[in-house]
C-alpha positions, 0 to 999 in steps of 0.5 A: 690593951688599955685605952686612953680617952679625950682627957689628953693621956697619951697612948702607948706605942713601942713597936716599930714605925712606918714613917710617910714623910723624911727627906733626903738633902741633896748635897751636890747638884754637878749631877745635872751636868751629867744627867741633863741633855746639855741643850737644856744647860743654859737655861736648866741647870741647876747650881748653888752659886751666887747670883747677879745680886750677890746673893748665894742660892739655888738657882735654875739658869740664872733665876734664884729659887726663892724658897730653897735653903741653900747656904753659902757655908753648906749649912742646913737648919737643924732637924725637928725645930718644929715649935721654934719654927712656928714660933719664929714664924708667928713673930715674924722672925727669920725662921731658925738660927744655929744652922748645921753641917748636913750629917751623912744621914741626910744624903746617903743610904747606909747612915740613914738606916742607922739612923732610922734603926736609932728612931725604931723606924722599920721603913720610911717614905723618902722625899727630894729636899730642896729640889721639891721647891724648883716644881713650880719653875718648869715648864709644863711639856717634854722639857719639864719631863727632861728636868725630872729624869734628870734628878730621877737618875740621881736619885736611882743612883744614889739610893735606888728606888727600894733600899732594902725594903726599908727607905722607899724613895719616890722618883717624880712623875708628871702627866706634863707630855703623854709621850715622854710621861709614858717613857718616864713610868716605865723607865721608873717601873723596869728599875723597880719604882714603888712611889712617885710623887706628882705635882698637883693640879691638871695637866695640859687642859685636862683633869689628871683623871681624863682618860687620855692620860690612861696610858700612864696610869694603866701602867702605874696601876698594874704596877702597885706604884703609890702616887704621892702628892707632897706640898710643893708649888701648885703650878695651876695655881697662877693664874689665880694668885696673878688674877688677884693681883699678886705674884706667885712663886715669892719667898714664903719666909718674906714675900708670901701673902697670908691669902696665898698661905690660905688659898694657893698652897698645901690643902686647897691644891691636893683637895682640888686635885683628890676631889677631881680624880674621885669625881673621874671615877679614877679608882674605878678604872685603876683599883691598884693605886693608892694615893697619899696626900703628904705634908698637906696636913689633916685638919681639912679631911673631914669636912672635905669629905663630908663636902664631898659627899654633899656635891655629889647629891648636887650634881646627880642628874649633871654631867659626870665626865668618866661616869656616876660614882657607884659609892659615895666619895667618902668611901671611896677616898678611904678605900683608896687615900691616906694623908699624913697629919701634921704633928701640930694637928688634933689627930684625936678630933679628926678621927672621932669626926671621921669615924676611923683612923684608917687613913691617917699616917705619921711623918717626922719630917725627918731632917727637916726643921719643921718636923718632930725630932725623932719620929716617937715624938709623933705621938706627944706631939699629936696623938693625945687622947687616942687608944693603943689601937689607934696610935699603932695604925697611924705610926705603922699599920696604915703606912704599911698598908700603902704598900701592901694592902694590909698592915 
């Protein structure tokens, strides 16, 4: 097999694609009128209407998502603009224009396996759409968990939990309330759940990794559920940004700080939340669990793991709360997580700083705007200068892996 060097030619990969991150577009939100006790309606309910300002949104009560994408004529911004989407964004403009009318594909299984039969995508992971951007509204007990049962029926409803072992939804799962937590697993489990996606950061005073919260993970663990962590709002993030004097929660097109960008959103979050399980010796107890970090990029791993590493010379003879780690964190992050690169990093620097490719995944993003128009395109996009090899493990062989342990 030919391999390419760091001189900027592109591997060649034609096989299939195991693609980490696609979405769905949640066309229709009467759902939670059926799914949501009607005690939490009032203040809950989630609808696309026009607000007290005149201003046409996704709106939870009365309070308006800021960063959902709704649109007064149905509209969704066009799939794959990722260069425009950050060239609008680096000119301060608003991020896309030419909106479309969302395609089938977007909110129903069938059409979206001819499409991923179209991009040569064997199977995909596939993540909420607009829903992700209201985490950081709910209040973080049982009626948080109420919230996200309510979408998760929606989502068995509609796609199931494994469409044809090819479009593997994640349900939401939070450690918000032990009691209705542990309903939630096994509600998911007893319909065949295979990913979850949690939302970042501890949970009621404790590190997601504090033993207390081990009836949710044993059940997981045993299970073979895959744990994700995409970017989404970072709730224990707010006190801090408060602290600095700021807002959380504010349009990250307009009202989002450059220090929020920085500090409070996608890395910083699922670094804290990988590094504090792996201190817990989280992987010790559970061994079955495989965690991926999506939507969070790449570009951080290196240097947090040789960090990593280093805090654990540092705090040998301290306090380990579930006990001393018996390998070093880097050994044990590639043995357990994967991350998906953003198409925008240098997959190429990142391996060679690694040493491995191992927990590298692809995502298109699919349909979002800010991802690649067709998975392939992953590969202009980010994988200059890697072999053969190396591409065919991180556009299939590593996504394959979460799920079965091997490629």
């Amino acid at each position: 097999m030919q391999t390419t060097t760091s001189n900027g030619n592109l591997p060649v990969y034609s096989g299939p694609i195991f693609d980490a991150d696609t979405h769905i577009y949640e066309k229709d939100y009467s759902f939670f009128r059926e799914y949501l006790p009607r005690e939490y309606h009032k203040d809950w309910l989630l609808e696309r209407k026009y607000g007290p300002d005149g201003n046409f949104g996704l709106y939870i009560g009365e309070r308006k998502v800021e960063n959902a994408e709704a649109n007064a004529d149905g509209l969704v911004p066009p799939p794959g603009r990722l260069k425009e989407w950050l060239r609008a964004m680096k000119e301060g403009n608003d991020i896309l224009t030419g909106w479309i009318k969302p395609t089938p594909d977007m909110y129903q299984a069938q059409p979206r396996l001819q499409t991923l039969d179209r991009f040569g995508v064997e199977a995909c992971l596939l993540f909420p759409g607009e829903f992700i951007a209201t985490i950081g509204y709910y209040p973080a007990d049982a009626t948080g968990n109420a919230i996200l049962h309510a979408y998760n029926q929606y989502i068995y409803d509609t796609w199931s939990f494994n469409h044809k072992d090819r479009i593997i939804p994640t349900a939401f799962l939070s450690l918000w309330d032990l009691e209705t937590s542990i309903q939630e697993a096994d509600w998911l489990i007893e319909r065949g759940v295979k990913a979850v996606v949690m939302p970042m950061g501890p949970a009621g005073g404790r590190s997601p990794a504090d033993p207390y919260f081990d009836p949710i993970w044993s059940r997981l663990n045993e299970a073979g559920v895959v744990v994700t962590y995409h970017v989404s709002e970072a709730n224990f993030m707010h006190p801090l940004i408060k602290a600095w004097g700021e807002q959380p929660l504010q349009s990250r097109r307009t009202g989002q700080t450059a220090w929020q960008w920085m500090f409070c959103y996608s890395e910083v979050p699922v670094q804290m939340t990988l590094a504090n399980i792996i201190y817990h010796n989280f992987f010790e107890r559970f061994p079955n669990i495989r965690v991926a970090s999506v939507e969070n990029g790449a570009s951080w791993v290196p240097a947090f793991l040789d960090k990593m590493d280093k805090m654990r010379g540092m705090a040998k003879n301290g306090f380990w709360p579930c006990g001393q780690l018996k390998e070093r964190p880097s050994r044990i992050f590639h043995e357990h997580c994967s991350v998906v690169a953003y198409p925008e990093d240098n997959v190429h620097e990142i391996v060679t700083r690694l040493g491995t490719d191992k927990c590298i995944l692809m995502g298109s993003d699919y349909p979002h705007a800010e991802g690649v128009p067709e998975p392939r395109d992953f590969i202009s996009e980010a994988l200059a200068g890697l072999s053969d090899q190396q591409a065919k493990a991180i556009m299939y062989d590593n996504g394959r892996r979460l799920f079965t342990g091997r490629a």
